[in-house]
PyMOL Python script that loads the backbone (N, CA, C, O; Angstrom):
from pymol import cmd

cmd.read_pdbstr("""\
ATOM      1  N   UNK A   1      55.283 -55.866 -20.803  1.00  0.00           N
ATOM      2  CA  UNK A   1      53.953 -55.713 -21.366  1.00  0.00           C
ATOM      3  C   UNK A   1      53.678 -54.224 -21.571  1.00  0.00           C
ATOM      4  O   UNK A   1      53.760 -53.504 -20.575  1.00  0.00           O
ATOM      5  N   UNK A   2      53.297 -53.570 -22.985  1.00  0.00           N
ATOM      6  CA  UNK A   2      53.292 -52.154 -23.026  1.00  0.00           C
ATOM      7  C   UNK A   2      51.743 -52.083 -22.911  1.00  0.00           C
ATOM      8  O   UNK A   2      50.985 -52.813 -23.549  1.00  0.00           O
ATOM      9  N   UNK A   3      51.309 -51.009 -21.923  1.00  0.00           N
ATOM     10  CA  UNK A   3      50.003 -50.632 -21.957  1.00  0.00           C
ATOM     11  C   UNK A   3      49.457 -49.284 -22.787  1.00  0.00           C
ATOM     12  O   UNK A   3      50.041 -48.201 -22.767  1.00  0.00           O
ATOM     13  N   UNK A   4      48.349 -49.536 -23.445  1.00  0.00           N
ATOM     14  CA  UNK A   4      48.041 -49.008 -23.976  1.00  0.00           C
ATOM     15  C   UNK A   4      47.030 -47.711 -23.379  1.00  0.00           C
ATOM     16  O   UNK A   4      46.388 -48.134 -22.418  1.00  0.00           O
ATOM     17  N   UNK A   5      46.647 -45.931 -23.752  1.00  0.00           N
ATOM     18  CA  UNK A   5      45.760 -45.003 -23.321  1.00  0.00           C
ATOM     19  C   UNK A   5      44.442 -46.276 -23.224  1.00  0.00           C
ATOM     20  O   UNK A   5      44.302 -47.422 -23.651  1.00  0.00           O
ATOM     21  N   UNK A   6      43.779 -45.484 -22.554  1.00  0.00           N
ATOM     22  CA  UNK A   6      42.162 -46.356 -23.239  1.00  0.00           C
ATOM     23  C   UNK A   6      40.818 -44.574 -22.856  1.00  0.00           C
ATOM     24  O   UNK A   6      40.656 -43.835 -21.885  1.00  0.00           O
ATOM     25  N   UNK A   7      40.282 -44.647 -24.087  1.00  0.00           N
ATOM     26  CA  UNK A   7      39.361 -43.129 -23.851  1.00  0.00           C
ATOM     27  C   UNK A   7      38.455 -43.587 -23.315  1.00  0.00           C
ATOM     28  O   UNK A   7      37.922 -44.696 -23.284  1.00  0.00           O
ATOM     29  N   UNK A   8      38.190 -42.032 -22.586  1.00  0.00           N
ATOM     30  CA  UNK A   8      37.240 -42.033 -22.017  1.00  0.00           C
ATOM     31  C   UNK A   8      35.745 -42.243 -22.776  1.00  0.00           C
ATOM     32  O   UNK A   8      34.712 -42.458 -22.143  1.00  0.00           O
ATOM     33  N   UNK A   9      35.792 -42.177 -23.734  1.00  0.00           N
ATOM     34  CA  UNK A   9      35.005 -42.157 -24.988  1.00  0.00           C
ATOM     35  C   UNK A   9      34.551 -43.956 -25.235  1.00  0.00           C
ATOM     36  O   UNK A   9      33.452 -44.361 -25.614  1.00  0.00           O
ATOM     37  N   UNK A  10      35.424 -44.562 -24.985  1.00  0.00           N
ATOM     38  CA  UNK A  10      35.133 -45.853 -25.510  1.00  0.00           C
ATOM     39  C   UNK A  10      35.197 -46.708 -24.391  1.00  0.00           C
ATOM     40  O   UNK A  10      34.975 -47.911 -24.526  1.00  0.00           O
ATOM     41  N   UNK A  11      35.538 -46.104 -23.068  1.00  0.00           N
ATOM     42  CA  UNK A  11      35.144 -47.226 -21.915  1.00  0.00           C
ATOM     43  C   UNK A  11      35.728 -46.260 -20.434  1.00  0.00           C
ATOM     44  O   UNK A  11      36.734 -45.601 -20.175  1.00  0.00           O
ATOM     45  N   UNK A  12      34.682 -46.567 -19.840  1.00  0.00           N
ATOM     46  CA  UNK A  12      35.456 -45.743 -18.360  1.00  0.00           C
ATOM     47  C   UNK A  12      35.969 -47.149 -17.384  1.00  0.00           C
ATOM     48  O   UNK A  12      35.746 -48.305 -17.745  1.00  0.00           O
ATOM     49  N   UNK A  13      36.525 -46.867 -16.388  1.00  0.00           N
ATOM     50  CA  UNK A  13      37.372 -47.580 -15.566  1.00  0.00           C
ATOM     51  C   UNK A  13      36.253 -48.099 -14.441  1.00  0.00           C
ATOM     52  O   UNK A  13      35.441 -47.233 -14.117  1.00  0.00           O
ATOM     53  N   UNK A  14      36.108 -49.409 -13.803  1.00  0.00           N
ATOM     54  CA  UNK A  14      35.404 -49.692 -12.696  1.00  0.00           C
ATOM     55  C   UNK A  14      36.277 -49.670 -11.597  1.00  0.00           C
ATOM     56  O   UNK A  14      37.462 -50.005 -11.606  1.00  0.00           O
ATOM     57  N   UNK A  15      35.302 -49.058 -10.198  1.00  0.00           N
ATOM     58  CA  UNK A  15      35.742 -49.283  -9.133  1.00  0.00           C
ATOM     59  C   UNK A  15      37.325 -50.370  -8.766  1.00  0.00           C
ATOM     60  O   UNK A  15      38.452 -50.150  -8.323  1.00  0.00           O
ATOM     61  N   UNK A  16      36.850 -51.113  -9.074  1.00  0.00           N
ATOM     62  CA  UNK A  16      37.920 -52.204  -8.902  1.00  0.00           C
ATOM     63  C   UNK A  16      38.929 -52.259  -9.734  1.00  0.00           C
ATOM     64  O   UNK A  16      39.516 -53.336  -9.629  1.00  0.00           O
ATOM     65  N   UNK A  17      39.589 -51.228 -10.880  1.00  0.00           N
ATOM     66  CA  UNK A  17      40.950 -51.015 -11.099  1.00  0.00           C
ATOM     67  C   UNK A  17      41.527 -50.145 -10.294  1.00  0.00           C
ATOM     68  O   UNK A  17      42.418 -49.604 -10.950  1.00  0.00           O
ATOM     69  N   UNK A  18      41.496 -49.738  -9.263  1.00  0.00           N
ATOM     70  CA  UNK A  18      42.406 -48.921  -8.309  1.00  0.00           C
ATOM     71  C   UNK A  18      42.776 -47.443  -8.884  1.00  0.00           C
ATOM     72  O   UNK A  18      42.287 -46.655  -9.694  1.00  0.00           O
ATOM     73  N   UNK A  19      43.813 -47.494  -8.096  1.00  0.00           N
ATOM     74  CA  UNK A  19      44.358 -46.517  -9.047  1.00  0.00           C
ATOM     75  C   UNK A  19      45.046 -46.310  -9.927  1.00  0.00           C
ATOM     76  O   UNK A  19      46.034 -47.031 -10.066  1.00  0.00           O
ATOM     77  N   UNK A  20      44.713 -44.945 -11.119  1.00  0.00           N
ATOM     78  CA  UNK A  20      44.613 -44.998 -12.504  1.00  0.00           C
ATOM     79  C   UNK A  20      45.869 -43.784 -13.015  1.00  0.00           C
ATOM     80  O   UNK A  20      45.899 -42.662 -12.509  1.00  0.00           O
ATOM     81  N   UNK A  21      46.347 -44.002 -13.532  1.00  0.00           N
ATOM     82  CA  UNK A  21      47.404 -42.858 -14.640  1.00  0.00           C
ATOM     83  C   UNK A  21      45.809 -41.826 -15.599  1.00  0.00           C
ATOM     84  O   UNK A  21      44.917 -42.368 -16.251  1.00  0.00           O
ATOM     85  N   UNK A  22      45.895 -41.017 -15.458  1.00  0.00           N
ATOM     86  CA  UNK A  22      44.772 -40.090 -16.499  1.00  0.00           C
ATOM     87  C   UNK A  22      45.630 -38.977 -16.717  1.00  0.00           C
ATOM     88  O   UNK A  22      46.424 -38.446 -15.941  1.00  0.00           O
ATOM     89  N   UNK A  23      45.229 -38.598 -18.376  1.00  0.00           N
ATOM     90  CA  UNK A  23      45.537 -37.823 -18.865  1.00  0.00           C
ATOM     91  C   UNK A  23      44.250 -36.382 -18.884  1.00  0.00           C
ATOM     92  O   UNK A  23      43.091 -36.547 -19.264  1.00  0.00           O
ATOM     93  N   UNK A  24      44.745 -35.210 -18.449  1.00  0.00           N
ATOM     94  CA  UNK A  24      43.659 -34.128 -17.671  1.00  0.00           C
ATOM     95  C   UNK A  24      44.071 -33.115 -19.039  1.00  0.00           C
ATOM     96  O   UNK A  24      45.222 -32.922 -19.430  1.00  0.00           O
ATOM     97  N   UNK A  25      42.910 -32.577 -19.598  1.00  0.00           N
ATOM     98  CA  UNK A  25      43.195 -31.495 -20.561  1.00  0.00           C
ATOM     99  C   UNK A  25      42.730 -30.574 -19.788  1.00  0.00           C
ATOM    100  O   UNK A  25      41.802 -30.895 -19.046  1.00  0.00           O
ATOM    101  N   UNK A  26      43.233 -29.211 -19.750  1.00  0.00           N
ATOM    102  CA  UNK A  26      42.838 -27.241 -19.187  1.00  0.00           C
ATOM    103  C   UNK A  26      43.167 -26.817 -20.085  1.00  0.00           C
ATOM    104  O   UNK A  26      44.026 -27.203 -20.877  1.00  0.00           O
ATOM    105  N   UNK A  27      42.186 -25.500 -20.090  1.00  0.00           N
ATOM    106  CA  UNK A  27      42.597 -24.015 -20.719  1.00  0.00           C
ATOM    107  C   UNK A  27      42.920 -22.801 -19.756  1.00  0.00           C
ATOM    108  O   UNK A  27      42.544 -22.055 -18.852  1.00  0.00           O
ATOM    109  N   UNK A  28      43.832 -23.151 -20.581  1.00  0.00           N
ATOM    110  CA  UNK A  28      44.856 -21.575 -19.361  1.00  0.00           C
ATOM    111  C   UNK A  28      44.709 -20.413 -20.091  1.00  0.00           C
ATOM    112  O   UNK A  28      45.722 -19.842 -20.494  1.00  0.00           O
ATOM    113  N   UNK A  29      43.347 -19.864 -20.382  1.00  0.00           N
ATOM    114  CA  UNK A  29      43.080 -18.734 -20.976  1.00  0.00           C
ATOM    115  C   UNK A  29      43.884 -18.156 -22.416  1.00  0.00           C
ATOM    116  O   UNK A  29      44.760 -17.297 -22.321  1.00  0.00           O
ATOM    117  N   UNK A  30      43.645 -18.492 -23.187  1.00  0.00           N
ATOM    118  CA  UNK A  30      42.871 -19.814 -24.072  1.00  0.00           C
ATOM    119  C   UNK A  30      43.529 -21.140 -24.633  1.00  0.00           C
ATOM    120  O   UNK A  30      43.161 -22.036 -25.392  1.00  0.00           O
ATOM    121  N   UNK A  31      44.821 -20.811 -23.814  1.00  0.00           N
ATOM    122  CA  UNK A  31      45.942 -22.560 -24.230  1.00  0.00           C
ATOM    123  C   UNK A  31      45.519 -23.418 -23.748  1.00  0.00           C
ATOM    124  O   UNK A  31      45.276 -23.290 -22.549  1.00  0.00           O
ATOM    125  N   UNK A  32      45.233 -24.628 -24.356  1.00  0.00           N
ATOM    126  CA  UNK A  32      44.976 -26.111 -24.171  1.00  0.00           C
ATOM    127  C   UNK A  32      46.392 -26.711 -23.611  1.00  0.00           C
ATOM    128  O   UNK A  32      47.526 -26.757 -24.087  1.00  0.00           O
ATOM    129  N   UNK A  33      45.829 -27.130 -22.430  1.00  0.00           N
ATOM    130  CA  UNK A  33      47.028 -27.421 -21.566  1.00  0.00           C
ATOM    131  C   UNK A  33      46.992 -29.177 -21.293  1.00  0.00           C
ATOM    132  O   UNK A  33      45.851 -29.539 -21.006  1.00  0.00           O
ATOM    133  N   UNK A  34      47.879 -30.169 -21.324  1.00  0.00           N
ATOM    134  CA  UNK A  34      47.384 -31.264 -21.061  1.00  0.00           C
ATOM    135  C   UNK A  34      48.714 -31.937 -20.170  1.00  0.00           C
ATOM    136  O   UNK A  34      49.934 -31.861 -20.318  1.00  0.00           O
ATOM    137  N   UNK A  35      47.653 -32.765 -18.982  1.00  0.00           N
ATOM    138  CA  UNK A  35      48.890 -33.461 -17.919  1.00  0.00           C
ATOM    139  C   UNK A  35      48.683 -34.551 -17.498  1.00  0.00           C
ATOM    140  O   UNK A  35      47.545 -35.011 -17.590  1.00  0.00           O
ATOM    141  N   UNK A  36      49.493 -35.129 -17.038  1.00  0.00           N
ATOM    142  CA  UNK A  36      49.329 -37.106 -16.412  1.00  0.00           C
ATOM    143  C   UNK A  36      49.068 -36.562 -15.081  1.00  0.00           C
ATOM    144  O   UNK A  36      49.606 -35.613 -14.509  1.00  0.00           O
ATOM    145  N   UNK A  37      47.938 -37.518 -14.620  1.00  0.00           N
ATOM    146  CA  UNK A  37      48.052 -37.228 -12.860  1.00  0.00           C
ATOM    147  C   UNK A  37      47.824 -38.653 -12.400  1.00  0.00           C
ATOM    148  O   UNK A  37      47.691 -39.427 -13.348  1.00  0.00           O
ATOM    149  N   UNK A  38      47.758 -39.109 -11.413  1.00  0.00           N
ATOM    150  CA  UNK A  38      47.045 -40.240 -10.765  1.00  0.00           C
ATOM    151  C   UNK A  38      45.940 -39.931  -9.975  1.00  0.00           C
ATOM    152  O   UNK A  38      45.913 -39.050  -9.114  1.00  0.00           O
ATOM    153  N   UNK A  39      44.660 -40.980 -10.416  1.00  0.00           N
ATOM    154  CA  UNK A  39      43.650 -40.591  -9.907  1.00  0.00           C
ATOM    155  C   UNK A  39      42.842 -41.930  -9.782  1.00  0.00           C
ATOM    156  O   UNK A  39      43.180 -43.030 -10.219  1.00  0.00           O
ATOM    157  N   UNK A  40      41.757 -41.619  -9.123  1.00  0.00           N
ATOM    158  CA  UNK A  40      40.452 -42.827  -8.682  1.00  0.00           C
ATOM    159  C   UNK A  40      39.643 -42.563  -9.502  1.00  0.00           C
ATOM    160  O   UNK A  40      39.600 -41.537 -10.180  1.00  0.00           O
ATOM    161  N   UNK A  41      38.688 -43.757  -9.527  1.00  0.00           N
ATOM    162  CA  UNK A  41      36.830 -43.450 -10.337  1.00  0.00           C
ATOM    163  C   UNK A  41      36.610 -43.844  -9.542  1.00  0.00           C
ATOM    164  O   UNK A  41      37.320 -44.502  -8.782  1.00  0.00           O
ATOM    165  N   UNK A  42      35.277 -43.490  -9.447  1.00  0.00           N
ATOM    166  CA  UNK A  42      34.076 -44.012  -8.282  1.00  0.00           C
ATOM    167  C   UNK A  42      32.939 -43.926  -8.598  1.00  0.00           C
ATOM    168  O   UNK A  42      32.614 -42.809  -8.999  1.00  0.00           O
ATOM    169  N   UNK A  43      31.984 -44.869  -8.574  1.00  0.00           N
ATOM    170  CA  UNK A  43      30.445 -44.600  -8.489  1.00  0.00           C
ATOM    171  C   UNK A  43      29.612 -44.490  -7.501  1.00  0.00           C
ATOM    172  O   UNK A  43      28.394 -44.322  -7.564  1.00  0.00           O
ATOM    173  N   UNK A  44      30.407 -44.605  -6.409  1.00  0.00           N
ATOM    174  CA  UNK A  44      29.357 -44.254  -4.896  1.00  0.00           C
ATOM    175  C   UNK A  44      28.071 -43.584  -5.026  1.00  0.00           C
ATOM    176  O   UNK A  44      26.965 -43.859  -4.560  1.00  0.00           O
ATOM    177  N   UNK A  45      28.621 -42.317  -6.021  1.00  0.00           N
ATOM    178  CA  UNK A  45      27.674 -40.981  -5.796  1.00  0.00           C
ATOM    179  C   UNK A  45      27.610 -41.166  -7.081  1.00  0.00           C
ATOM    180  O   UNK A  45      28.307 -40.183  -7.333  1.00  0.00           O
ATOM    181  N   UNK A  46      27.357 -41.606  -8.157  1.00  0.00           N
ATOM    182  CA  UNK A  46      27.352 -41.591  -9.376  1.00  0.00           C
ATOM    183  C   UNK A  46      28.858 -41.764 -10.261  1.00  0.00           C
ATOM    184  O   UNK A  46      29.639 -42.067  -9.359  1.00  0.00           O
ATOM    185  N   UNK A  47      29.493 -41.734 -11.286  1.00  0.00           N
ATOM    186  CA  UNK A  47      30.556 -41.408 -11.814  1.00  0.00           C
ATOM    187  C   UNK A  47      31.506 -40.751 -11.563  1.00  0.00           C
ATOM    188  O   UNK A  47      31.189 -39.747 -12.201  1.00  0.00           O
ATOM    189  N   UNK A  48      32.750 -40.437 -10.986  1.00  0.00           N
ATOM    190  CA  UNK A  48      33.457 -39.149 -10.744  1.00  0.00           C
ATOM    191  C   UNK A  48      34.479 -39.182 -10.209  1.00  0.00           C
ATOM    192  O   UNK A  48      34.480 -39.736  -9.110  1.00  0.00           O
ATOM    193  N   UNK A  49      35.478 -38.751 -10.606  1.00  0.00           N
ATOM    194  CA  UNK A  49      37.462 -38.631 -10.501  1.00  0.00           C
ATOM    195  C   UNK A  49      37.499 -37.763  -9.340  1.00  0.00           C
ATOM    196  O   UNK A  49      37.000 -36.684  -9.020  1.00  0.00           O
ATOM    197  N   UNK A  50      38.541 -38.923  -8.645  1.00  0.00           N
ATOM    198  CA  UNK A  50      39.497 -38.003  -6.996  1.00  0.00           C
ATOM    199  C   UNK A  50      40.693 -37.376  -7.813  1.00  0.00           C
ATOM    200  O   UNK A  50      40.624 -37.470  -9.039  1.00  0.00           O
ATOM    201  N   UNK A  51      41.343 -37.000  -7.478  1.00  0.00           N
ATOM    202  CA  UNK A  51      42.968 -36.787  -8.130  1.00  0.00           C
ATOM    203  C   UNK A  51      43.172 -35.800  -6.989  1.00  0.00           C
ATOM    204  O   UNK A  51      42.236 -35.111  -6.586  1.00  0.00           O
ATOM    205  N   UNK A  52      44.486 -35.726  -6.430  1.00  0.00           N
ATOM    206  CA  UNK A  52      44.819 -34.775  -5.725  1.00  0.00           C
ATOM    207  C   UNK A  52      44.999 -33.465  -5.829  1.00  0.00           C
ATOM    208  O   UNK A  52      45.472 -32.864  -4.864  1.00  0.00           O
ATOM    209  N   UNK A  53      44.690 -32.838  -6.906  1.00  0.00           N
ATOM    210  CA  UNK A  53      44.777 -31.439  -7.390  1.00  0.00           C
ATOM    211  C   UNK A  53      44.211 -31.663  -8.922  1.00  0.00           C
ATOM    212  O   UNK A  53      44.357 -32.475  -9.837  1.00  0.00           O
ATOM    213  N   UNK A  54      43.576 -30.616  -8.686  1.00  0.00           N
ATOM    214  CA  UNK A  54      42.423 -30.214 -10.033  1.00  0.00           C
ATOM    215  C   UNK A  54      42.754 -28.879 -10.800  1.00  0.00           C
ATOM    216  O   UNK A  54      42.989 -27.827 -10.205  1.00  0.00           O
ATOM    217  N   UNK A  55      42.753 -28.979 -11.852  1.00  0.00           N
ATOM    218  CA  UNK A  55      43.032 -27.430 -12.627  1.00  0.00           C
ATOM    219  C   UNK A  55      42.459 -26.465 -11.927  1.00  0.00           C
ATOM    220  O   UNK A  55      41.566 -26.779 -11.140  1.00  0.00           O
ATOM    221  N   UNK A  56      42.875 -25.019 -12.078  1.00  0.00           N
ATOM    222  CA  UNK A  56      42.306 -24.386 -11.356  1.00  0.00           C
ATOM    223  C   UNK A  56      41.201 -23.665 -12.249  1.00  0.00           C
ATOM    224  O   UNK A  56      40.226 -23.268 -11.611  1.00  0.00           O
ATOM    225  N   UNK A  57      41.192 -23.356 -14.065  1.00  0.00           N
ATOM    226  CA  UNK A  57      40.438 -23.548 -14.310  1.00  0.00           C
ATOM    227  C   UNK A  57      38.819 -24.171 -14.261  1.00  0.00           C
ATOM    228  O   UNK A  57      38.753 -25.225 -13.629  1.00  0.00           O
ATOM    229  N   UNK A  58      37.919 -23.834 -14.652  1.00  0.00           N
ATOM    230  CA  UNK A  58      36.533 -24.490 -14.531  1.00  0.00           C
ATOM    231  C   UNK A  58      36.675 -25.612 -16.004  1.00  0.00           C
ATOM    232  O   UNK A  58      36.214 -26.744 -15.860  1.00  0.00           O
ATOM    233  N   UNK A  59      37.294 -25.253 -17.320  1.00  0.00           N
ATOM    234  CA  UNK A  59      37.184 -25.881 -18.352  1.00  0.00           C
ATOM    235  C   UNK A  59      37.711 -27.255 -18.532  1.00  0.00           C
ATOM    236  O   UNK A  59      38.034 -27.492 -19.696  1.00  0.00           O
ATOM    237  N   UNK A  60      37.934 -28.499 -17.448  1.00  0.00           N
ATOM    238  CA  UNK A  60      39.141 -29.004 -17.694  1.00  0.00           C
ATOM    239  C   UNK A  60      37.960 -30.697 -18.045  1.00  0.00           C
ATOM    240  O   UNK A  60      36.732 -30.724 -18.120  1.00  0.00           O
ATOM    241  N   UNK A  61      38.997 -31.929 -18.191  1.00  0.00           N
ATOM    242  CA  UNK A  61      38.150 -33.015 -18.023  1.00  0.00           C
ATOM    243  C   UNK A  61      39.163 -33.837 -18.184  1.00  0.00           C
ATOM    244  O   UNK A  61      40.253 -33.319 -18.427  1.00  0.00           O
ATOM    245  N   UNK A  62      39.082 -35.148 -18.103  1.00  0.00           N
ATOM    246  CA  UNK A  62      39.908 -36.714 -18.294  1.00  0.00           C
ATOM    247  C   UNK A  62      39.633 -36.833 -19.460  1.00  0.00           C
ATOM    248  O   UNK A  62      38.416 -36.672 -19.552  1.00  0.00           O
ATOM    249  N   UNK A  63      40.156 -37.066 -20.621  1.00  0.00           N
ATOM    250  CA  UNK A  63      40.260 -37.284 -21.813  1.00  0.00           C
ATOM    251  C   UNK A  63      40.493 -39.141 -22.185  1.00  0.00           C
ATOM    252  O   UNK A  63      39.834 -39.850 -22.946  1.00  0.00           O
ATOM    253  N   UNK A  64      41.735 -39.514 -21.271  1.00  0.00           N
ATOM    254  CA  UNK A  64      42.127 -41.290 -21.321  1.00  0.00           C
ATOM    255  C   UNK A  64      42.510 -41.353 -19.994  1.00  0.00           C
ATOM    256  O   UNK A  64      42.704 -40.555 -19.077  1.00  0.00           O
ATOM    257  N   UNK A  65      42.563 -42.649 -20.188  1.00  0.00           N
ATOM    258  CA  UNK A  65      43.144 -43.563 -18.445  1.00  0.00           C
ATOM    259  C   UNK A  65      44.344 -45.246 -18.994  1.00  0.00           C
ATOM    260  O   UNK A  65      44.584 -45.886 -20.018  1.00  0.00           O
ATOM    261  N   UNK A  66      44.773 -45.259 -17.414  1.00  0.00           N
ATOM    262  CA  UNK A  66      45.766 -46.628 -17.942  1.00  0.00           C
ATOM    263  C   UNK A  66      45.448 -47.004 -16.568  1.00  0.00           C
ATOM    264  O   UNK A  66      44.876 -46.226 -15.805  1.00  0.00           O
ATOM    265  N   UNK A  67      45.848 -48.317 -16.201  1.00  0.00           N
ATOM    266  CA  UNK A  67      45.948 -48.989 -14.924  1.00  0.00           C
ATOM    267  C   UNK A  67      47.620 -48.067 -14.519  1.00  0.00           C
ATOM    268  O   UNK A  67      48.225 -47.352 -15.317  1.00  0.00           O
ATOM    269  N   UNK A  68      47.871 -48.250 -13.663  1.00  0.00           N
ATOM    270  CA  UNK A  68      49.383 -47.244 -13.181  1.00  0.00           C
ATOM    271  C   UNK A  68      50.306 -49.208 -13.516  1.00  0.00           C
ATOM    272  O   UNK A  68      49.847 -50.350 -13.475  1.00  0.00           O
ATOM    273  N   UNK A  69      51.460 -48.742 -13.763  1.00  0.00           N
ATOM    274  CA  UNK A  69      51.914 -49.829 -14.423  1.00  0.00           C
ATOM    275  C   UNK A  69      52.892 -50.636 -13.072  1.00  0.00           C
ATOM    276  O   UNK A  69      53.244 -49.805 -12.235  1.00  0.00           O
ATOM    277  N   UNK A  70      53.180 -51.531 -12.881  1.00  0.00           N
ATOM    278  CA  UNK A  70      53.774 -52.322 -11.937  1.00  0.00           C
ATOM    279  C   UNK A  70      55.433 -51.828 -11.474  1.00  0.00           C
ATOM    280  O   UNK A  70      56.277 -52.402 -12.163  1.00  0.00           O
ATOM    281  N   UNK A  71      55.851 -51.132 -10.717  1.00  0.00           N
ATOM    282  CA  UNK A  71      56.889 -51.017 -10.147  1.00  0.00           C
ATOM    283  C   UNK A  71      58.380 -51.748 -10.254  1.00  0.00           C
ATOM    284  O   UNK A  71      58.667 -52.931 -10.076  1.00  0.00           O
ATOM    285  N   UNK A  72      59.096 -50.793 -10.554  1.00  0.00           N
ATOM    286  CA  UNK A  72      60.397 -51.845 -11.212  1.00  0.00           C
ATOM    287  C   UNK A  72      60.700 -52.872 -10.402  1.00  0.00           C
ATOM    288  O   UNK A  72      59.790 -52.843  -9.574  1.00  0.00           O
ATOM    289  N   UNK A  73      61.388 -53.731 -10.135  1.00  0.00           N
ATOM    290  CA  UNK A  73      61.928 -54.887  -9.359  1.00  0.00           C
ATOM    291  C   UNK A  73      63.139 -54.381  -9.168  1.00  0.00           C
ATOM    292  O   UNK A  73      63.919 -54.049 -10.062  1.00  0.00           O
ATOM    293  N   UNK A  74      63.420 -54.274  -7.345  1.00  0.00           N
ATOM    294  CA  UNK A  74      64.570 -53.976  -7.309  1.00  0.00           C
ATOM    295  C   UNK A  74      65.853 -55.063  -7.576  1.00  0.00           C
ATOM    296  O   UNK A  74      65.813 -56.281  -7.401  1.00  0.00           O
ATOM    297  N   UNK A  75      66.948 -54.289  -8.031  1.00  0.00           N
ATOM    298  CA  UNK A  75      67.896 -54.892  -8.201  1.00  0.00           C
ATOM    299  C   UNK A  75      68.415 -56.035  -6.814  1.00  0.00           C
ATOM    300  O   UNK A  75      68.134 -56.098  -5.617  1.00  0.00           O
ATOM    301  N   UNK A  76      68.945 -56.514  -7.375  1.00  0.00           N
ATOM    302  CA  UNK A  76      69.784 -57.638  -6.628  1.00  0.00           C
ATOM    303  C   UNK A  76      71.098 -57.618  -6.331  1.00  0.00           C
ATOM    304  O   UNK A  76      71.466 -56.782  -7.155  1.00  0.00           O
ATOM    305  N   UNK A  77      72.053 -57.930  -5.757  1.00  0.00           N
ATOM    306  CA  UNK A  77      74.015 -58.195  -5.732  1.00  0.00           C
ATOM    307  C   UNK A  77      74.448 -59.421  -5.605  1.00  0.00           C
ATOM    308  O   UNK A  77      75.657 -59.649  -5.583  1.00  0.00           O
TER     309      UNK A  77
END
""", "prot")
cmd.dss("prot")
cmd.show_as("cartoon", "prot")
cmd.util.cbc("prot")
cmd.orient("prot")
């Protein structure tokens, strides 16, 4: 099953998809920099992404998201 980006623009993620594949855009003074990370949403406190490391930039944001995709099946003998 191929999964598709989905923007942030046209739908954000609820609590209850876990954790998420997001694509993070930065400017590294003045290059547009863009990376996959894995991260959470949450509305506890309103709207707002965990990820384990954040640009170090101030300019950055989530652009799209995916569900993280299901783990290969290990082989057999």
């Amino acid at each position: 099953m191929e999964m598709e980006w989905i923007s942030v623009k046209d739908r954000l993620p609820c609590p209850d998809d876990g954790r998420l594949l997001v694509v993070v855009r930065y400017y590294e003074n003045p290059i547009p920099v863009t990376t996959v990370q894995i991260a959470d949403f949450y509305t506890d406190l309103g709207y707002g992404w965990q990820m384990e490391s954040y640009p170090k930039g101030k300019r950055w944001g989530i652009t799209h998201w995916m569900p993280l995709p299901e783990p290969p099946e290990e082989e057999t003998e």
